[in-house]
N, C-alpha and C positions, 0 to 999 in steps of 0.2 A: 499512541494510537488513537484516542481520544481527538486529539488537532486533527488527525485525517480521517476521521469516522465524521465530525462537524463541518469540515469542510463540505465532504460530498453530499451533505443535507440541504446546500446551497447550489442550487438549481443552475446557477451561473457558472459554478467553479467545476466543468467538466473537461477543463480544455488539458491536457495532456501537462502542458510546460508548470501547470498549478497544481496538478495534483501528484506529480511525480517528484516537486521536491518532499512535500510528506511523507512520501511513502521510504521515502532515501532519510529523511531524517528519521525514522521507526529504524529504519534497517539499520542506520549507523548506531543508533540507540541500543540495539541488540546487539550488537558486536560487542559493546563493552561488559555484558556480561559471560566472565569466564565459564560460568557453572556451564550457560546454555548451548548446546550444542551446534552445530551446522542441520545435522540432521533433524532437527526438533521440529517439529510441524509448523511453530513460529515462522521459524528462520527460514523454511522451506517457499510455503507460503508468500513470506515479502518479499522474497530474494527471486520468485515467478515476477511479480508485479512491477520489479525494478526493472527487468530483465524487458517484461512485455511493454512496462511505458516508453523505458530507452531505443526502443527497437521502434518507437512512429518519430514523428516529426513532432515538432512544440506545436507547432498551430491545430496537432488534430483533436479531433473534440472523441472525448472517450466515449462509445456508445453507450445506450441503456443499458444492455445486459452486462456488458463488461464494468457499467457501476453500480449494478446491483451484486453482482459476485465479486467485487472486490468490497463492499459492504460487508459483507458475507464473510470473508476470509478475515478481513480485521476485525471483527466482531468474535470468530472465533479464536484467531490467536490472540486476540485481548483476553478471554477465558481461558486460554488454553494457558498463558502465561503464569 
């Protein structure tokens, strides 16, 4: 989570097709732990993000709000972890 919490620090890297492979590598990352559930606010959480980056086009550029709230969500499922 760390790799996509740095990336979105970088002003440049808002474009959809850069930030949604992080977010997919968190999520396949997650998958491998048995304990954690589907429903765990983690899983919840990036498994929206995957969901909402897959659903535009590569070339769209992710707006402000939507990367401060996903600042936001990996920040907390980093703690929530």
């Amino acid at each position: 989570m760390i790799g996509a919490t740095d990336l979105l620090q970088l002003e440049d890297y808002y474009d959809v097709h850069q930030v949604c492979v992080a977010v997919v590598d968190i999520q396949n990352a997650l998958s491998k732990y048995p304990h954690l559930k589907p429903e765990n606010e983690c899983n919840v959480k990036i498994n929206h993000w995957v969901t909402v980056l897959k659903a535009k086009s590569a070339t769209d550029t992710i707006s402000d709000d939507e990367i401060k709230q996903l600042k936001m969500d990996l920040e907390t499922s980093y703690q929530d972890f």
